[in-house]
PQR file with spaces between the fields and no chain letter, atoms N, CA, C, O and H, PARSE charges and radii, in Angstrom:
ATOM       1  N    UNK     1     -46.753   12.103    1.382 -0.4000 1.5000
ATOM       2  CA   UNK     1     -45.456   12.446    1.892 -0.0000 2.0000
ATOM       3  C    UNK     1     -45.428   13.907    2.305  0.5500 1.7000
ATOM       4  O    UNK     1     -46.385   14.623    2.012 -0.5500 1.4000
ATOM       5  N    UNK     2     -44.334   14.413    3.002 -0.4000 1.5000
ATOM       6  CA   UNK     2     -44.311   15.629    3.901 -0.0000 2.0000
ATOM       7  C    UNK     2     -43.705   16.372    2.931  0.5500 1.7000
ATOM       8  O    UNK     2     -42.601   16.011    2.522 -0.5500 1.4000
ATOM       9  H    UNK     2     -43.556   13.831    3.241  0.4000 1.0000
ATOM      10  N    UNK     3     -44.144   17.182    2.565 -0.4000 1.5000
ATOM      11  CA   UNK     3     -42.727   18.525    2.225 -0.0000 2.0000
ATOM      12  C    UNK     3     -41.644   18.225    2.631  0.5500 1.7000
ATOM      13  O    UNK     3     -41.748   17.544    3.652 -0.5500 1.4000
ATOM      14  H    UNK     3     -45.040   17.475    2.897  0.4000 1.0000
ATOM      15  N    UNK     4     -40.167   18.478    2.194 -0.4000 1.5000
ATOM      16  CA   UNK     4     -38.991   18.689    2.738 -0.0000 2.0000
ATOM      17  C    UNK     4     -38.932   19.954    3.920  0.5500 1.7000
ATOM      18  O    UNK     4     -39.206   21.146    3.784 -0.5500 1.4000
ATOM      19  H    UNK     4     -40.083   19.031    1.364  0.4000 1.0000
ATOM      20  N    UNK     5     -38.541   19.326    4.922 -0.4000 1.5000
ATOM      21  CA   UNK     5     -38.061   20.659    6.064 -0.0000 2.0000
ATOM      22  C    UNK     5     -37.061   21.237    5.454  0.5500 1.7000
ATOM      23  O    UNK     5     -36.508   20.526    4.614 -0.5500 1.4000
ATOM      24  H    UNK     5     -38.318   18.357    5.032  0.4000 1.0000
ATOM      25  N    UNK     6     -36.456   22.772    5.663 -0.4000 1.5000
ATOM      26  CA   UNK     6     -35.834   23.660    5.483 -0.0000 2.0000
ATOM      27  C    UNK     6     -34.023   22.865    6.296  0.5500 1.7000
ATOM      28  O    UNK     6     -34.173   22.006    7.164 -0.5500 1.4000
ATOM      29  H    UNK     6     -36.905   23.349    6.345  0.4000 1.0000
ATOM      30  N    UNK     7     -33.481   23.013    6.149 -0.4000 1.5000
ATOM      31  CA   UNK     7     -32.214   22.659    6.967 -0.0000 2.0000
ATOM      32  C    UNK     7     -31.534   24.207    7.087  0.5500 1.7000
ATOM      33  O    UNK     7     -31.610   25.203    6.367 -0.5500 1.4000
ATOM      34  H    UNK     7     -33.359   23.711    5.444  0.4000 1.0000
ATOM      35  N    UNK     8     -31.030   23.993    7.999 -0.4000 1.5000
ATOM      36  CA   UNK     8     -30.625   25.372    8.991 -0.0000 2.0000
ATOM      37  C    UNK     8     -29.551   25.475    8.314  0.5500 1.7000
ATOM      38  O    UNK     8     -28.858   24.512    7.983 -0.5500 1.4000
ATOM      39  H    UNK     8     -30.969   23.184    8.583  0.4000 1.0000
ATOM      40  N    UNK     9     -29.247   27.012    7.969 -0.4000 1.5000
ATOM      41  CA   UNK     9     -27.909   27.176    7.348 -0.0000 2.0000
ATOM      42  C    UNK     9     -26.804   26.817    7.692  0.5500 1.7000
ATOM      43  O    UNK     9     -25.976   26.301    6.941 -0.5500 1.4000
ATOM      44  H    UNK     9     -29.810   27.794    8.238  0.4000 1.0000
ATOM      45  N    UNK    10     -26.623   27.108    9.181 -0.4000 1.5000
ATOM      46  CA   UNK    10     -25.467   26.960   10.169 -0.0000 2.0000
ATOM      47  C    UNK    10     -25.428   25.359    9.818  0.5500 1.7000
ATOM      48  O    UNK    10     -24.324   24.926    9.486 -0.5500 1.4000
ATOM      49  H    UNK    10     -27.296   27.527    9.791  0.4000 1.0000
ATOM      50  N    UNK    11     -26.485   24.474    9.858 -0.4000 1.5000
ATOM      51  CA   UNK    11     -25.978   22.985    9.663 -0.0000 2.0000
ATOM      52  C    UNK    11     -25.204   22.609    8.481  0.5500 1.7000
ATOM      53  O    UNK    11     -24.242   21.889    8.212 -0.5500 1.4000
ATOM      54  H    UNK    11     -27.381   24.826   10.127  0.4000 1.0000
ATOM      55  N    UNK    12     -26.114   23.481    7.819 -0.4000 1.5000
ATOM      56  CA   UNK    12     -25.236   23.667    5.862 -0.0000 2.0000
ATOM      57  C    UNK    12     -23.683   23.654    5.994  0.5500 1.7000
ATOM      58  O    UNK    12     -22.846   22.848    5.588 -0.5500 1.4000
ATOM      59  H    UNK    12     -26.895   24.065    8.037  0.4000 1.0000
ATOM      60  N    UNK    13     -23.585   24.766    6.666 -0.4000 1.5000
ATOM      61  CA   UNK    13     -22.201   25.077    6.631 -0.0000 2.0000
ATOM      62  C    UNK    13     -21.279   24.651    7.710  0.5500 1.7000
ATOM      63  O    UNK    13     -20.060   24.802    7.784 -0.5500 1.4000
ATOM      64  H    UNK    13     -24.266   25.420    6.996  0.4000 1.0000
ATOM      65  N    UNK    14     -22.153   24.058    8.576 -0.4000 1.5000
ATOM      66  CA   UNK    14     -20.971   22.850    9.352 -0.0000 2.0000
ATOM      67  C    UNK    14     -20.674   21.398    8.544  0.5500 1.7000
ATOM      68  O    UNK    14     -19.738   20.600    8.614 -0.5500 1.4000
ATOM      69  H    UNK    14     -23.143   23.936    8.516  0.4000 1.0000
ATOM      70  N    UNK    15     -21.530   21.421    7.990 -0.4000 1.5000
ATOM      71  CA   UNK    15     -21.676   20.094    6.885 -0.0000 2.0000
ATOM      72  C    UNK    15     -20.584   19.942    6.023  0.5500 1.7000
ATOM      73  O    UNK    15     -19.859   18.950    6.081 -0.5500 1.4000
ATOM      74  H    UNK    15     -22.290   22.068    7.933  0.4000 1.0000
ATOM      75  N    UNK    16     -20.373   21.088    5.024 -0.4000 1.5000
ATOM      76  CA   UNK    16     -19.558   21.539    3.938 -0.0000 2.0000
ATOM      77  C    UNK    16     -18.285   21.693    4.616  0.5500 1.7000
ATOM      78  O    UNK    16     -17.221   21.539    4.018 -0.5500 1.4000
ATOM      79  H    UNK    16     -20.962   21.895    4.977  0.4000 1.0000
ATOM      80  N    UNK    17     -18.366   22.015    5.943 -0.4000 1.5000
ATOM      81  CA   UNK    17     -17.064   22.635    6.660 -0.0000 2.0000
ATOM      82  C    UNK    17     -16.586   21.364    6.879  0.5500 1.7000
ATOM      83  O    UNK    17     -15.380   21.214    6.683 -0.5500 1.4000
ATOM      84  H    UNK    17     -19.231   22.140    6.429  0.4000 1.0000
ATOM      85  N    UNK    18     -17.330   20.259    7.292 -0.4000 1.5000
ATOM      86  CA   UNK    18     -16.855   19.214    7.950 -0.0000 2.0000
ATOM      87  C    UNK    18     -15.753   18.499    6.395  0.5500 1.7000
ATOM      88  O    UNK    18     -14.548   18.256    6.328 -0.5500 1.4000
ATOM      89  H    UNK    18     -18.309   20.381    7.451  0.4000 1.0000
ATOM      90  N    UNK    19     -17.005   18.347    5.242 -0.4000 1.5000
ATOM      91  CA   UNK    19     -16.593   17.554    4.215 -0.0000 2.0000
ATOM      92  C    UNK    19     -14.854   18.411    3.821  0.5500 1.7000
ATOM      93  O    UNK    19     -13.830   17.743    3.679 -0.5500 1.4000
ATOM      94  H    UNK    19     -17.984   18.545    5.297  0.4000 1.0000
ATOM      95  N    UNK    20     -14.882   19.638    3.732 -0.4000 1.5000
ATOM      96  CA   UNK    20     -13.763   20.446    3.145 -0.0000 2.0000
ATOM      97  C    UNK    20     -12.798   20.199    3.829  0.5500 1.7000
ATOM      98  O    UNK    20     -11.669   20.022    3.371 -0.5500 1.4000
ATOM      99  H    UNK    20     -15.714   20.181    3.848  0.4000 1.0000
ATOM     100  N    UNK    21     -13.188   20.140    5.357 -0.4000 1.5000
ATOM     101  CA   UNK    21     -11.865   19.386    6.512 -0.0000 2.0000
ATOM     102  C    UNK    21     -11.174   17.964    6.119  0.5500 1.7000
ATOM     103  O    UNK    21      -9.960   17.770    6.055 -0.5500 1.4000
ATOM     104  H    UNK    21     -14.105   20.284    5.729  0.4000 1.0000
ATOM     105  N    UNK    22     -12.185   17.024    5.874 -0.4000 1.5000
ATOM     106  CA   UNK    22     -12.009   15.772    5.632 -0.0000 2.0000
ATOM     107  C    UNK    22     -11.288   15.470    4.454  0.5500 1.7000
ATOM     108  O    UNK    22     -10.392   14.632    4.366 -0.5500 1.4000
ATOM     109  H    UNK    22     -13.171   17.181    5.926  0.4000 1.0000
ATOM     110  N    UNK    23     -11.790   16.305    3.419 -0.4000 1.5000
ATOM     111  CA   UNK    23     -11.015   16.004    2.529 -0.0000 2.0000
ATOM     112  C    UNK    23      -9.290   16.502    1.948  0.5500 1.7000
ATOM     113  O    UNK    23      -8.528   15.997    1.125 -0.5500 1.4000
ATOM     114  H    UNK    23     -12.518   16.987    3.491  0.4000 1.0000
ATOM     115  N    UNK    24      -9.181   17.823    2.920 -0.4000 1.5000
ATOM     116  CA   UNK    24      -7.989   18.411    3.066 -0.0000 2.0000
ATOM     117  C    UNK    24      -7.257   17.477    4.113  0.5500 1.7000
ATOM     118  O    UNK    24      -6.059   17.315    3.882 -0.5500 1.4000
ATOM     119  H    UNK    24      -9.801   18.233    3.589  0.4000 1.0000
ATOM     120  N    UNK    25      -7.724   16.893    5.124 -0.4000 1.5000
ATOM     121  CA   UNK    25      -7.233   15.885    5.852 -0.0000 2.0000
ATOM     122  C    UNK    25      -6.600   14.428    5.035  0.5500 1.7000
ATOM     123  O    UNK    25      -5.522   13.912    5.331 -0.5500 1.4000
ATOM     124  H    UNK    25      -8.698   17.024    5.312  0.4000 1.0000
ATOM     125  N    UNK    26      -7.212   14.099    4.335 -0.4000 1.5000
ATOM     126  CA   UNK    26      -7.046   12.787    3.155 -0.0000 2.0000
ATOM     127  C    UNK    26      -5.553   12.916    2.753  0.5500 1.7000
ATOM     128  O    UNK    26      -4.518   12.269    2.915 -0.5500 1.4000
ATOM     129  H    UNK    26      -8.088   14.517    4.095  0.4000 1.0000
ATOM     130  N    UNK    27      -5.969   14.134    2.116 -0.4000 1.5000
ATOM     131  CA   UNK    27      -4.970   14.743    0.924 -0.0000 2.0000
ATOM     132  C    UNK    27      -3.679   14.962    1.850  0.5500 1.7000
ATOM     133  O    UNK    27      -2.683   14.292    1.575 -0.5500 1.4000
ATOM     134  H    UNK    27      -6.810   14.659    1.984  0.4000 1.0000
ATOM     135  N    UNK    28      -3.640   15.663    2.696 -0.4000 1.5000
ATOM     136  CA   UNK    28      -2.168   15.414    3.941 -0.0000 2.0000
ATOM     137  C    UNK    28      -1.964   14.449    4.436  0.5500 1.7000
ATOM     138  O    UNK    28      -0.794   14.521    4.811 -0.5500 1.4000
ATOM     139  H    UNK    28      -4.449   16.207    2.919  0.4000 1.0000
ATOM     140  N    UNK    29      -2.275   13.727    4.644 -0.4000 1.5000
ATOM     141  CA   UNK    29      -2.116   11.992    5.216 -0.0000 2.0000
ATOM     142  C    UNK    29      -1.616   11.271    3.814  0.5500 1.7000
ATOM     143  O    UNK    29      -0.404   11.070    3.723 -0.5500 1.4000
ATOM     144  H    UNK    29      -3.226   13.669    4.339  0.4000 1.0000
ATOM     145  N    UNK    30      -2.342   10.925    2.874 -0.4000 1.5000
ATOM     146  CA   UNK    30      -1.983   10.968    1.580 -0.0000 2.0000
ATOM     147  C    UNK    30      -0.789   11.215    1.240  0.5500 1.7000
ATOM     148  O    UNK    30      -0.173   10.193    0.935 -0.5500 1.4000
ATOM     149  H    UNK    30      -3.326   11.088    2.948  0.4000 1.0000
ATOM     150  N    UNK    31      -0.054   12.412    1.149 -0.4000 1.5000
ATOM     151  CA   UNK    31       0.939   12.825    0.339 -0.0000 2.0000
ATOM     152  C    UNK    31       2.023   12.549    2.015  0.5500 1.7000
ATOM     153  O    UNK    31       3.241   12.709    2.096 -0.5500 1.4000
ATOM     154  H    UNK    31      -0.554   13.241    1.396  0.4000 1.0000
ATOM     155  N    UNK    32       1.173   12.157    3.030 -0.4000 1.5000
ATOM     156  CA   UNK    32       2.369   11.909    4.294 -0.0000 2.0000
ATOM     157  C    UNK    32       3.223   10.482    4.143  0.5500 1.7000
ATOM     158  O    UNK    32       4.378   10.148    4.407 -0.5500 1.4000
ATOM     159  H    UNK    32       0.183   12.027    2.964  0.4000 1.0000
ATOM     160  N    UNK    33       1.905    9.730    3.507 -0.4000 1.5000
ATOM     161  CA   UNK    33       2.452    8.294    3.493 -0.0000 2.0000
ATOM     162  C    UNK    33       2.569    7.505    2.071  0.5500 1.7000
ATOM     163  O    UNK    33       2.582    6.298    1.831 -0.5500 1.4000
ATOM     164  H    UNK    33       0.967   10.001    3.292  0.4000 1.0000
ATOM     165  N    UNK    34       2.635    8.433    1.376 -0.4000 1.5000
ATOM     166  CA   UNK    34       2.975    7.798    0.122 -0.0000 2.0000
ATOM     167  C    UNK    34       4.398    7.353    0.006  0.5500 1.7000
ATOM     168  O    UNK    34       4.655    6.311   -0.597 -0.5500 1.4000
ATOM     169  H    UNK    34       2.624    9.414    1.570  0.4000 1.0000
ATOM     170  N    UNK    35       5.496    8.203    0.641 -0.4000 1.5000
ATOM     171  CA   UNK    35       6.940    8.073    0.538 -0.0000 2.0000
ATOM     172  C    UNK    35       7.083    6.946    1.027  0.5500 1.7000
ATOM     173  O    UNK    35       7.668    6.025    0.458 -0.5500 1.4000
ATOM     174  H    UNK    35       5.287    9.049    1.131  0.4000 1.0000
ATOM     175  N    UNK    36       6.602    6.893    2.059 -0.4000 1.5000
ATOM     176  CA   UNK    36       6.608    5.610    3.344 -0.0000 2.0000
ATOM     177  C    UNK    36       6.708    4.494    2.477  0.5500 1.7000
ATOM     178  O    UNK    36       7.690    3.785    2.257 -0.5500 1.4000
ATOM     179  H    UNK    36       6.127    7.642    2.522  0.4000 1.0000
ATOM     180  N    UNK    37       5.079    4.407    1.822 -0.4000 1.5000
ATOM     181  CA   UNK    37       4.732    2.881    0.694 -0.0000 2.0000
ATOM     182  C    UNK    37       5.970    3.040    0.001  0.5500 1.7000
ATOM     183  O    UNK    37       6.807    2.138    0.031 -0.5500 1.4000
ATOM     184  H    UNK    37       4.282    4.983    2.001  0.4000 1.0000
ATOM     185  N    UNK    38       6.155    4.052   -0.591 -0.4000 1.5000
ATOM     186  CA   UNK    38       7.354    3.893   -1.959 -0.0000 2.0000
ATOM     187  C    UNK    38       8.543    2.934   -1.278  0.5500 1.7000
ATOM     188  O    UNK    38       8.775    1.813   -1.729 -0.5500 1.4000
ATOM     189  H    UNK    38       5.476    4.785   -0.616  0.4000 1.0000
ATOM     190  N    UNK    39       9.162    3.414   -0.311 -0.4000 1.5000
ATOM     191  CA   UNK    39      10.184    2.866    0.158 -0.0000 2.0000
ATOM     192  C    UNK    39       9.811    1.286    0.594  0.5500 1.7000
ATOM     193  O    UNK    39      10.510    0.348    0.212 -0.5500 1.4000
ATOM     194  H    UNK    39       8.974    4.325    0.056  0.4000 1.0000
ATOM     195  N    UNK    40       8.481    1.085    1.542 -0.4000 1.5000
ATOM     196  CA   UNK    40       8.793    0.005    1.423 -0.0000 2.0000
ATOM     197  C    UNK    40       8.645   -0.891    0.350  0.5500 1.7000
ATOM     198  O    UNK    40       9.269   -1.950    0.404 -0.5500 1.4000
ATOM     199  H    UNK    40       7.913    1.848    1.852  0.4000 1.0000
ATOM     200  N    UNK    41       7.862   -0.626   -0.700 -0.4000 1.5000
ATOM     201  CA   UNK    41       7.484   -1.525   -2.030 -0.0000 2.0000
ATOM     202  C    UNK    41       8.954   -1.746   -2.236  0.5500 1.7000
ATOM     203  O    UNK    41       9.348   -2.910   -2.161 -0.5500 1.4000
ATOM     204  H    UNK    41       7.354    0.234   -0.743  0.4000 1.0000
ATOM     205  N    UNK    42       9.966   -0.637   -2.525 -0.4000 1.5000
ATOM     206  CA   UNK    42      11.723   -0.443   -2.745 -0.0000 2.0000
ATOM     207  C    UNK    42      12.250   -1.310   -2.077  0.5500 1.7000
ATOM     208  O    UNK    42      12.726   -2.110   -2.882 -0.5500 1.4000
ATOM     209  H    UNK    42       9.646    0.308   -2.586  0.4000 1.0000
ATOM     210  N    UNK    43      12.483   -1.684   -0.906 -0.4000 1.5000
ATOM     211  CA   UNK    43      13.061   -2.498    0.166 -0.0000 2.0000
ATOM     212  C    UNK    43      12.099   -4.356    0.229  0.5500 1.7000
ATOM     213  O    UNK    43      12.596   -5.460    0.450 -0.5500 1.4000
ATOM     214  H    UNK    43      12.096   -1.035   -0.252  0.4000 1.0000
ATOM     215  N    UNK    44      10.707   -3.992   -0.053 -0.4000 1.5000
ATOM     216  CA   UNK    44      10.365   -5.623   -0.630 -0.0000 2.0000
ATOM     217  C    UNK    44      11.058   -5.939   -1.848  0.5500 1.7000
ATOM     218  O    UNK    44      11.580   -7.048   -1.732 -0.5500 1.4000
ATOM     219  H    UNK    44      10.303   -3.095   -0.232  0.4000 1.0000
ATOM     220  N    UNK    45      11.315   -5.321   -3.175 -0.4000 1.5000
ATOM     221  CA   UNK    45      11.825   -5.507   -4.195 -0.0000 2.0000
ATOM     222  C    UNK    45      13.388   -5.965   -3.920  0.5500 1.7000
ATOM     223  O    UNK    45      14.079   -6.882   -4.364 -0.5500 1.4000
ATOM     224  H    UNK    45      10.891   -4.421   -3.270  0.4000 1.0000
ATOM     225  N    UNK    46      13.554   -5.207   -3.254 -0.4000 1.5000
ATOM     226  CA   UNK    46      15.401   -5.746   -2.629 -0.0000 2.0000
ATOM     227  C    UNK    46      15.342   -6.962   -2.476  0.5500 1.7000
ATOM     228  O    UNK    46      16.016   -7.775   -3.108 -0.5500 1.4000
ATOM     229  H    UNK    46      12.993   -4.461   -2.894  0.4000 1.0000
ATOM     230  N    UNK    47      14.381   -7.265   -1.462 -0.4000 1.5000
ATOM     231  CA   UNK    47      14.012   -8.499   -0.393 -0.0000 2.0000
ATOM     232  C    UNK    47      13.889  -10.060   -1.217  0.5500 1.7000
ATOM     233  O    UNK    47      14.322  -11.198   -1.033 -0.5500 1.4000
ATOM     234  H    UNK    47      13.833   -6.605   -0.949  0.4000 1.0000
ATOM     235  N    UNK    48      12.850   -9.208   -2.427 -0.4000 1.5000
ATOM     236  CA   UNK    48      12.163  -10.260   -3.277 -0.0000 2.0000
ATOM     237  C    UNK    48      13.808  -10.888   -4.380  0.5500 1.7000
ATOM     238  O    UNK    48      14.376  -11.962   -4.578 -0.5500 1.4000
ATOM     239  H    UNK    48      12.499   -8.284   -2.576  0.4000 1.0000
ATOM     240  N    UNK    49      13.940   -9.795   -4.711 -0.4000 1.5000
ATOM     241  CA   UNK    49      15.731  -10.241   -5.587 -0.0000 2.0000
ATOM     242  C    UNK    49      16.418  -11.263   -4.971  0.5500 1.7000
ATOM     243  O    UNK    49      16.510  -12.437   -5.329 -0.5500 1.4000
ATOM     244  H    UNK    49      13.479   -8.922   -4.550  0.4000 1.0000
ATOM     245  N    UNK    50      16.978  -10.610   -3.837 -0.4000 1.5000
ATOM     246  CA   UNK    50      17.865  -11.495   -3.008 -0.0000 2.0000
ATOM     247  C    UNK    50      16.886  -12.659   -2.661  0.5500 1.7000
ATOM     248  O    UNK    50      17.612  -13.569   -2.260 -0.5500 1.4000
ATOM     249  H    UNK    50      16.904   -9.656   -3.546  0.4000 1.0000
ATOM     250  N    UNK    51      16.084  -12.910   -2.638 -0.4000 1.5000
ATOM     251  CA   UNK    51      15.274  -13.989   -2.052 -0.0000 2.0000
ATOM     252  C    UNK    51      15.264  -15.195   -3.082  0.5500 1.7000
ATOM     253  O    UNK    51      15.604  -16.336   -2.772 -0.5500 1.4000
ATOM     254  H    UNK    51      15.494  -12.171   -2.963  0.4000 1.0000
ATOM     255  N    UNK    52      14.856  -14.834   -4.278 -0.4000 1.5000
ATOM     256  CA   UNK    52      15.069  -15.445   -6.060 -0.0000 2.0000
ATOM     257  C    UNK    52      16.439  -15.723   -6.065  0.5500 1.7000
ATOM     258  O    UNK    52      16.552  -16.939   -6.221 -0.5500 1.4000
ATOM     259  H    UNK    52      14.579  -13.907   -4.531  0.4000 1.0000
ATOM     260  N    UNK    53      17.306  -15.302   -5.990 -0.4000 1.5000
ATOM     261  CA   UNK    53      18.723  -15.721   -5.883 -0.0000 2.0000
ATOM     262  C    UNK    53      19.035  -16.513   -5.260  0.5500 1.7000
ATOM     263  O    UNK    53      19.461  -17.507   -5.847 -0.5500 1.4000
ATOM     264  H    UNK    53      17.214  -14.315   -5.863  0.4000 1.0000
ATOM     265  N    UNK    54      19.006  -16.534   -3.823 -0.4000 1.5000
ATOM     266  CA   UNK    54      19.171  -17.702   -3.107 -0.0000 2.0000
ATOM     267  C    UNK    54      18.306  -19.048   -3.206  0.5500 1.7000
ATOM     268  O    UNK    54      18.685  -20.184   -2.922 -0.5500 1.4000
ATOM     269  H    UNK    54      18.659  -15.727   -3.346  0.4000 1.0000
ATOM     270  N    UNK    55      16.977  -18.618   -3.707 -0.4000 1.5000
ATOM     271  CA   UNK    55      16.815  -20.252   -4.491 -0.0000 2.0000
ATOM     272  C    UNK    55      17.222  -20.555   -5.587  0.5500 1.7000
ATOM     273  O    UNK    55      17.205  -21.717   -5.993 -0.5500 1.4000
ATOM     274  H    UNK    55      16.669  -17.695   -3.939  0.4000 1.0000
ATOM     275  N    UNK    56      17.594  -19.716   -6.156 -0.4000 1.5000
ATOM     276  CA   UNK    56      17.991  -20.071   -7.927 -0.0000 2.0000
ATOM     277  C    UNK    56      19.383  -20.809   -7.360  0.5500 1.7000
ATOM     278  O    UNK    56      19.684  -21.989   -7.541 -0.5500 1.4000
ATOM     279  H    UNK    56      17.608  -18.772   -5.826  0.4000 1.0000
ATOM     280  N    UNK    57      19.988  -20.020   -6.782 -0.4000 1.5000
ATOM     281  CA   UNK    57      20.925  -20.895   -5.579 -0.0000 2.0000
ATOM     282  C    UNK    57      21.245  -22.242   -5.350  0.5500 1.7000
ATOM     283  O    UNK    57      22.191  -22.939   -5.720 -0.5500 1.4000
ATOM     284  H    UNK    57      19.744  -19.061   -6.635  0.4000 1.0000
ATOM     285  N    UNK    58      20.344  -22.440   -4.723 -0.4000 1.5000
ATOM     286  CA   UNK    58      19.392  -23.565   -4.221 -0.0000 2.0000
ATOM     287  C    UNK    58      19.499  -24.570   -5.110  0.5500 1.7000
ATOM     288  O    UNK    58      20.300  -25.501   -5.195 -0.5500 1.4000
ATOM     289  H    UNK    58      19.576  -21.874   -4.422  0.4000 1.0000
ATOM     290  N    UNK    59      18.435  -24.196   -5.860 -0.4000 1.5000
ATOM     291  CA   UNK    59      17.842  -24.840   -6.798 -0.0000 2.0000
ATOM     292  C    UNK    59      19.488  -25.644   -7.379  0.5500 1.7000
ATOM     293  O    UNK    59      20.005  -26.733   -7.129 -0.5500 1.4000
ATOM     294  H    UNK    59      17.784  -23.439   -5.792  0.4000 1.0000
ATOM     295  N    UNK    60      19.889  -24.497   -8.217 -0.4000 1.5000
ATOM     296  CA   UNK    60      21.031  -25.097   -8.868 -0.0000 2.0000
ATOM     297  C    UNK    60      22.250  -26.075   -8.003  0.5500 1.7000
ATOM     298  O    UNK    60      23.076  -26.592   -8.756 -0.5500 1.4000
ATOM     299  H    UNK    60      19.469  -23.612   -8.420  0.4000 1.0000
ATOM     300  N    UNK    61      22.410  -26.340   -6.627 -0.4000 1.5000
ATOM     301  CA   UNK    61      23.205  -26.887   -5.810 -0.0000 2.0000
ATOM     302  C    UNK    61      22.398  -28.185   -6.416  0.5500 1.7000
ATOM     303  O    UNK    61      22.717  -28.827   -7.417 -0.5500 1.4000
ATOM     304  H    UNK    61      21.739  -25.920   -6.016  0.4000 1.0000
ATOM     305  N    UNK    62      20.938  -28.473   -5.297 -0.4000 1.5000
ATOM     306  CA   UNK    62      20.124  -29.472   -5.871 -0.0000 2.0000
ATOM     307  C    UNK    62      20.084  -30.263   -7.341  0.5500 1.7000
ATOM     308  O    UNK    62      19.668  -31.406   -7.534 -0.5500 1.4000
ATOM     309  H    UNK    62      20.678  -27.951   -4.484  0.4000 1.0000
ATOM     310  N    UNK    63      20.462  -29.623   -8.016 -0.4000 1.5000
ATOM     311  CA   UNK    63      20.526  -30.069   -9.328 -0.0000 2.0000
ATOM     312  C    UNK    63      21.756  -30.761   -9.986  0.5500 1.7000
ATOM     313  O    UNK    63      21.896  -31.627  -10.850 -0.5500 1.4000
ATOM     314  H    UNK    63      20.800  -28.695   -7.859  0.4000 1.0000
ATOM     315  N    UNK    64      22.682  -29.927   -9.122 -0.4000 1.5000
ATOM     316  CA   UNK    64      24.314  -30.458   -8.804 -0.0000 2.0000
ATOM     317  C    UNK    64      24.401  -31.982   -7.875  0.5500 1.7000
ATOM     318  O    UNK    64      25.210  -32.888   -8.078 -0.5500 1.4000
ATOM     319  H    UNK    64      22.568  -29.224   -8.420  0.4000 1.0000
ATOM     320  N    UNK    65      23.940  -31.967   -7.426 -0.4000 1.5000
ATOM     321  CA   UNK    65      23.832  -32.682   -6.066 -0.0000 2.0000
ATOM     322  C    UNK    65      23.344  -34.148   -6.864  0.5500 1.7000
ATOM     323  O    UNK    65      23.801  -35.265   -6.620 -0.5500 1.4000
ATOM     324  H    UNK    65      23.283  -31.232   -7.262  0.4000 1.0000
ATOM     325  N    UNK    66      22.343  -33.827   -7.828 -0.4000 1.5000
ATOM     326  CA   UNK    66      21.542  -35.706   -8.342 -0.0000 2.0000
ATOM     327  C    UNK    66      22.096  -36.152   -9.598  0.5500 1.7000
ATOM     328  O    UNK    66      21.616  -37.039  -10.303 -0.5500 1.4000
ATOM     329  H    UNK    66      21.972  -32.920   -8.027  0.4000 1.0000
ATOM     330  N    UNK    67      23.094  -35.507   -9.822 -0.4000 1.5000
ATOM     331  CA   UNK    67      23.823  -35.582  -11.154 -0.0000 2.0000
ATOM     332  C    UNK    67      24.848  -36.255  -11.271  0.5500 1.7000
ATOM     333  O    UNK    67      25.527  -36.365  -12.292 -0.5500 1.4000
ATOM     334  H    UNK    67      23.484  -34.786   -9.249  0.4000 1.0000
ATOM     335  N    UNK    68      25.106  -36.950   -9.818 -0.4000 1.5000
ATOM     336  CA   UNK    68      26.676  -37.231   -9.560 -0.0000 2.0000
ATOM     337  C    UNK    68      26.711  -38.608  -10.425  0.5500 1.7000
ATOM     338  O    UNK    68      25.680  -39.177  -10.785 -0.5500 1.4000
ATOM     339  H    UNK    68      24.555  -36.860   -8.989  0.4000 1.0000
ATOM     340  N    UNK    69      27.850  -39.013  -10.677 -0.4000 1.5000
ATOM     341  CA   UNK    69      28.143  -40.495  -11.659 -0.0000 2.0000
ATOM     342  C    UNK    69      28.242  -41.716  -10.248  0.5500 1.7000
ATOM     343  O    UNK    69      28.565  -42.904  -10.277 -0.5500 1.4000
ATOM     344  H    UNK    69      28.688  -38.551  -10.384  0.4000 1.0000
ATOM     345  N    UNK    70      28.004  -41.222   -9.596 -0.4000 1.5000
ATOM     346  CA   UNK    70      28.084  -42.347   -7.586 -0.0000 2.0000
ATOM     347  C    UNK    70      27.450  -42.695   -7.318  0.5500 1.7000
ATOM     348  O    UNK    70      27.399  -43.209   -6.201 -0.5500 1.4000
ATOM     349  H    UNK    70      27.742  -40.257   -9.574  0.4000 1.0000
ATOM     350  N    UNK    71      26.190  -42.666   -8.406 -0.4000 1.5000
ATOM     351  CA   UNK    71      24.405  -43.006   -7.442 -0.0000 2.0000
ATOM     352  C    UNK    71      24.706  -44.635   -7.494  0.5500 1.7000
ATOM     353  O    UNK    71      23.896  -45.428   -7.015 -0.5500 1.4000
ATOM     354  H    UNK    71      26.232  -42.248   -9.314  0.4000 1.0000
């Protein structure tokens, strides 16, 4: 096997520059769209309530409905 070649500093430090960008990039996107998720997880939870209700709803009409003394 070969020796390791030397890597050029300047590549070093476009390298490190790149990773330090990327990861400061994450971290702002990140903390951009976290509110976003929060709210909508908030507004499915609404969604999901009212949604359970109207079959529990449901449900209970149906249950009303085969009970009658007319069958």
């Amino acid at each position: 096997m070969a020796p390791p070649v030397a890597v050029s500093p300047l590549i070093k430090t476009a390298r490190y520059s790149a990773l330090i960008v990327g990861i400061l990039y994450g971290k702002k996107r990140y903390d951009h769209l976290k509110p976003i998720a929060a709210e909508e997880r908030r507004i499915e939870e609404e969604e999901k309530k009212a949604r359970e209700e109207r079959e529990r709803i449901a449900k209970q009409l149906a249950e009303a409905n085969e009970d009658t003394i007319l069958k």
